[in-house]
N, C-alpha and C positions, 0 to 999 in steps of 0.2 A: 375538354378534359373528360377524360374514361371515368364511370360510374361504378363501383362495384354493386354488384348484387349484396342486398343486406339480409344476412341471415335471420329467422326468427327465433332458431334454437342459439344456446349461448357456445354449441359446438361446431367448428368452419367444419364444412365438407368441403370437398375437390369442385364440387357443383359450382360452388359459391366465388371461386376466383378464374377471370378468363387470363389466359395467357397475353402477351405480347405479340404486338404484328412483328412480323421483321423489321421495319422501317423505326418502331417504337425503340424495340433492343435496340439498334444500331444507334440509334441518338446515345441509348443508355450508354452504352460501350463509347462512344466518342466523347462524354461529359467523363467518364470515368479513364481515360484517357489523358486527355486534358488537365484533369485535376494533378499535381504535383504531388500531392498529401496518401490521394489514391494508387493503388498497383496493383494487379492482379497477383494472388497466392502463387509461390511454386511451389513444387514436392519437398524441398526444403524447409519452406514453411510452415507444411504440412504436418513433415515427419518431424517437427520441434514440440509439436502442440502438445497442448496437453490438457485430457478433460478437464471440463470444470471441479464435477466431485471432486477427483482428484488431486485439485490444485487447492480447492478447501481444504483438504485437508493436513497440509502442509503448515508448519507452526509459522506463522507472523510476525512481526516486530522483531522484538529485540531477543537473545539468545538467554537461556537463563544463568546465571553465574554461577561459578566452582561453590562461593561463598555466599551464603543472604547475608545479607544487612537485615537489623532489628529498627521498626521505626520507632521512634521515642517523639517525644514534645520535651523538649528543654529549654530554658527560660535564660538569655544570654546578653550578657552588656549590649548597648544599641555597640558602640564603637568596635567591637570584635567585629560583632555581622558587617556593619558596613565594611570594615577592612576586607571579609573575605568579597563582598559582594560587590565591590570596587573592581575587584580583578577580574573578573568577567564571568561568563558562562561559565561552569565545572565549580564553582566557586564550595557548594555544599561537598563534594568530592575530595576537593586539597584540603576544606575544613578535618573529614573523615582523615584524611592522611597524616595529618599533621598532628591531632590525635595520636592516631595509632603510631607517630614515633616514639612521642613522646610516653606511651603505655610500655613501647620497647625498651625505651631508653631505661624507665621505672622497673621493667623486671627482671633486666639488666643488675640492676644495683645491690638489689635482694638479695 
């Protein structure tokens, strides 16, 4: 197994790494070959990229909505919760909707 030179400063210089024999790369290039998972870039993949910086700086997760929602702590029968939280995931959501029919259906009446 090849040794690198160990630098003493904490910055590499060129000095400090040797190249590849031919015989070395080509092994490299035939494991990477080989490998199903591995492929060499093309220009395509190239011209896709996109700096790092860049890509931080692009908003994450989830989009933010037309509407916010206000959080609250409300204090609710156990048998209501369970009912919505029986029906699955989104359960806090049709909570909110079912609400706000009934808010409509009330200013409705008015």
């Amino acid at each position: 197994m090849q040794r690198l030179d160990v630098m003493s400063s904490k910055t590499a210089s060129k000095e400090g790494f040797r190249r590849n024999t031919g015989a070395k790369e080509a092994r490299i290039k035939a494991g990477i070959k080989a490998d199903p998972d591995a492929r060499e870039l093309t220009a395509k993949d190239f011209a896709e990229m996109v700096p790092f910086a860049e890509m931080m700086k692009r908003r994450r997760g989830r989009p933010k909505a037309a509407r916010h929602k206000v959080p609250v702590t409300v204090r609710l029968e156990p048998h209501v919760v369970e009912f919505f939280r029986r029906s699955g995931p989104g359960w806090q959501t049709r909570m909110n909707d079912t609400l706000a029919r009934y808010v409509a259906r009330h200013r409705q009446d008015r």
